[in-house]
Structure formats: structure tokens, C-alpha cells
Backbone as CSV, one residue per row, in Angstrom:
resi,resn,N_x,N_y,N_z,CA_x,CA_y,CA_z,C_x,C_y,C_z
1,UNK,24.416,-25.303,19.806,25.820,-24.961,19.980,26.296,-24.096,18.806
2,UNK,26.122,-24.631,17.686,26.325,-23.469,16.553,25.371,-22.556,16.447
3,UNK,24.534,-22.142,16.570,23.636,-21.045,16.899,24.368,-20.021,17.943
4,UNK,24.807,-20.475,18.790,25.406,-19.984,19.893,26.721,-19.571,19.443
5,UNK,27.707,-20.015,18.921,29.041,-19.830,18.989,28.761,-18.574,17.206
6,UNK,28.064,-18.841,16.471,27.398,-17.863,15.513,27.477,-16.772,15.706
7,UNK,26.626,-16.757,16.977,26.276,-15.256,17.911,27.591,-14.857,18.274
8,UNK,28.099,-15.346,18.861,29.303,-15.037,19.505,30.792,-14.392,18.516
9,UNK,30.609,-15.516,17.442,31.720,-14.822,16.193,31.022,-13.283,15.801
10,UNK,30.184,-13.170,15.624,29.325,-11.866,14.537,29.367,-10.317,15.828
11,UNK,29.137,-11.337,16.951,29.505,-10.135,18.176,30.222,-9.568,18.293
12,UNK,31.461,-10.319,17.958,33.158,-10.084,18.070,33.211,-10.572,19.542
13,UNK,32.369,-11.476,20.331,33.452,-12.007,21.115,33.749,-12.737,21.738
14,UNK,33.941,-13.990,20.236,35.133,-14.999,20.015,35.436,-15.064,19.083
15,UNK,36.616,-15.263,18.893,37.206,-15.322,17.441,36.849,-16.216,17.158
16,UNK,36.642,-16.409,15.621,36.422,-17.441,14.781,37.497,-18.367,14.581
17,UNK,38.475,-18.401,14.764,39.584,-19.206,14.841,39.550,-20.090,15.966
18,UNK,39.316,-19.487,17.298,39.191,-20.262,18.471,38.233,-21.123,18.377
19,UNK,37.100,-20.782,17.540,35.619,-21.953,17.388,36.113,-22.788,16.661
20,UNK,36.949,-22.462,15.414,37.961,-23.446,14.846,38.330,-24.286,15.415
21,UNK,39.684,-24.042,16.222,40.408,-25.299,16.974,39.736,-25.660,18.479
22,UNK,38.474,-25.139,18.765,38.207,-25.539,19.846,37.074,-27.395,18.967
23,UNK,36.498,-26.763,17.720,35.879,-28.073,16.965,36.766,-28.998,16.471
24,UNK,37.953,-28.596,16.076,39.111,-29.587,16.035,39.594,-30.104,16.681
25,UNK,39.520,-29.936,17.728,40.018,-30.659,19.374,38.977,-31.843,19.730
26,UNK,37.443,-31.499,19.640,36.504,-32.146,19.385,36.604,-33.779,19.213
27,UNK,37.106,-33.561,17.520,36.741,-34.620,16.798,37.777,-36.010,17.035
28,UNK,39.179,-35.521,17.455,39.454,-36.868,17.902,39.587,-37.550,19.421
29,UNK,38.855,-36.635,20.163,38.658,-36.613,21.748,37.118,-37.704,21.506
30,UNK,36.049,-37.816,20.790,35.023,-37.774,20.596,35.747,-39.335,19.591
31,UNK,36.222,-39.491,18.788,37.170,-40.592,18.245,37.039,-41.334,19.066
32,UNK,37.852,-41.176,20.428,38.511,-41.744,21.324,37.809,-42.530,22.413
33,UNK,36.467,-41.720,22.963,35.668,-42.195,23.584,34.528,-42.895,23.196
34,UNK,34.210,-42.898,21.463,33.177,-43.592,20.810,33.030,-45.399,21.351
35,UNK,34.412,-45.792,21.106,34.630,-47.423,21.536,34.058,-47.428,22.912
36,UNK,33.874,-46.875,23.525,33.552,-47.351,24.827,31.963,-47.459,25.004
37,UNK,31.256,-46.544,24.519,30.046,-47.051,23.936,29.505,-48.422,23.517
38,UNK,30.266,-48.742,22.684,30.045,-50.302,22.338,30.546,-51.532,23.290
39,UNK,31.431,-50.731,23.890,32.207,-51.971,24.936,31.040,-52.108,26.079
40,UNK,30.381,-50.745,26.473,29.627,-50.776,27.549,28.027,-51.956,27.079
41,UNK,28.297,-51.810,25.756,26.941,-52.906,25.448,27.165,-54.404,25.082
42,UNK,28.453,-54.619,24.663,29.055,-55.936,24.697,29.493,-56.517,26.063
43,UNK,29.501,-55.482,27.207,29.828,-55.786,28.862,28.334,-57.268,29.325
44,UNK,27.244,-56.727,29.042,26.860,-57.678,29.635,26.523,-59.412,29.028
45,UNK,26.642,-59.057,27.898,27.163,-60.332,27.139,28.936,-61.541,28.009
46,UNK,29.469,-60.396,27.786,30.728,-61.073,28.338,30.916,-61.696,29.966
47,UNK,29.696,-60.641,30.676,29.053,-61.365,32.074,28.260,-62.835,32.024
48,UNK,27.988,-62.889,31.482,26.648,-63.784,30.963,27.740,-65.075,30.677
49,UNK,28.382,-64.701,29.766,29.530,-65.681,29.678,30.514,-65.913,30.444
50,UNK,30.852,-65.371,31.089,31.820,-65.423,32.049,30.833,-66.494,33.904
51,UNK,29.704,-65.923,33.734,28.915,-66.693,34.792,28.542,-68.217,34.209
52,UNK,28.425,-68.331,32.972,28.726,-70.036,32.301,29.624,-70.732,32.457
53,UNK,31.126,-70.112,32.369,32.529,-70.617,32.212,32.443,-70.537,33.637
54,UNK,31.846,-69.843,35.199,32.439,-70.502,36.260,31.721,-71.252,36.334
55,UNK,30.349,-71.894,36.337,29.656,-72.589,36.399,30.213,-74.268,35.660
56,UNK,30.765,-74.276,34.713,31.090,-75.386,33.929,32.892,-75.429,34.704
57,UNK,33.346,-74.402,35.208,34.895,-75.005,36.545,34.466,-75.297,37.584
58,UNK,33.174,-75.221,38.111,32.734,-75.673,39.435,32.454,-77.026,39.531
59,UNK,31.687,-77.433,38.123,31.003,-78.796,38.242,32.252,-79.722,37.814
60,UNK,33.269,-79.535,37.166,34.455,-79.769,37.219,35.141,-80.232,38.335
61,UNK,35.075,-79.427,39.146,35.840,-79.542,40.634,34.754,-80.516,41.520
62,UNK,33.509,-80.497,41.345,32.844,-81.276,41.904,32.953,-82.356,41.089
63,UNK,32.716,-82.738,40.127,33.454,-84.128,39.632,34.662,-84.605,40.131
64,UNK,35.635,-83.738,39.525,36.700,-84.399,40.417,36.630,-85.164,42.025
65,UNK,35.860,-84.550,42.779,35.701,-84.314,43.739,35.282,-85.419,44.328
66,UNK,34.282,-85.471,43.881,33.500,-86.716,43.521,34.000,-88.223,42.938
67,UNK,34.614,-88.181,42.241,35.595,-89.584,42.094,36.709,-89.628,43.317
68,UNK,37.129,-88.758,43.544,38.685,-89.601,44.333,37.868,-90.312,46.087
69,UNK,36.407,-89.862,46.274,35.620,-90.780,47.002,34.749,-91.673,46.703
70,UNK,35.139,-92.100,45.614,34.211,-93.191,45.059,34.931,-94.428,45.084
């Protein structure tokens, strides 16, 4: 990409200013979407747990369930 946009300033045609704020636009767009990266790898952890916690309201309800015919 900088190899490329290199070529392009020295050509004359793009301004060097535009490669400017087009890399400044970049960096907090790129900010912004970093967290989701990590969320996407903490996702199946929170499945994993979440399939425990229904598992431990089911046997719950079957207890209950289970006494008021006893």
C-alpha cells in the first residue's frame, strides 16, 4: 500500500495531502473495529457458559418438579 500510494504522490496523481487524511481517517475507524476481534474470541467461551447456566435452570425446574409429586 505504501509502495503504491509512493508511486502515485511522485507521479503527481495524488496529492500527498489526500494520502494524509485518507491515513488519518484510518486510524480511528481501525480503533473502533479492533474490540470486536477479541469479542469474537471471548464469544465462544460465553456459549459454553451460557449452555451450563441453562443446564443447571433445567435441573432446577425438574427438581422442583419433582417434589410437588412426591
Amino acid at each position: 500500500m505504501m509502495v503504491w500510494t509512493g508511486g502515485q504522490s511522485v507521479n503527481g496523481e495524488m496529492a500527498p495531502i489526500l494520502i494524509a487524511a485518507f491515513t488519518l481517517v484510518l486510524f480511528p475507524i481501525t480503533k473502533a473495529f479492533l474490540p470486536l476481534s477479541s469479542a469474537e474470541q471471548e464469544w465462544t467461551g460465553y456459549a459454553q457458559s451460557h449452555g451450563r447456566l441453562k443446564k443447571v435452570e433445567e435441573g432446577k425446574r425438574n427438581r422442583t418438579l419433582f417434589s410437588r409429586f412426591s
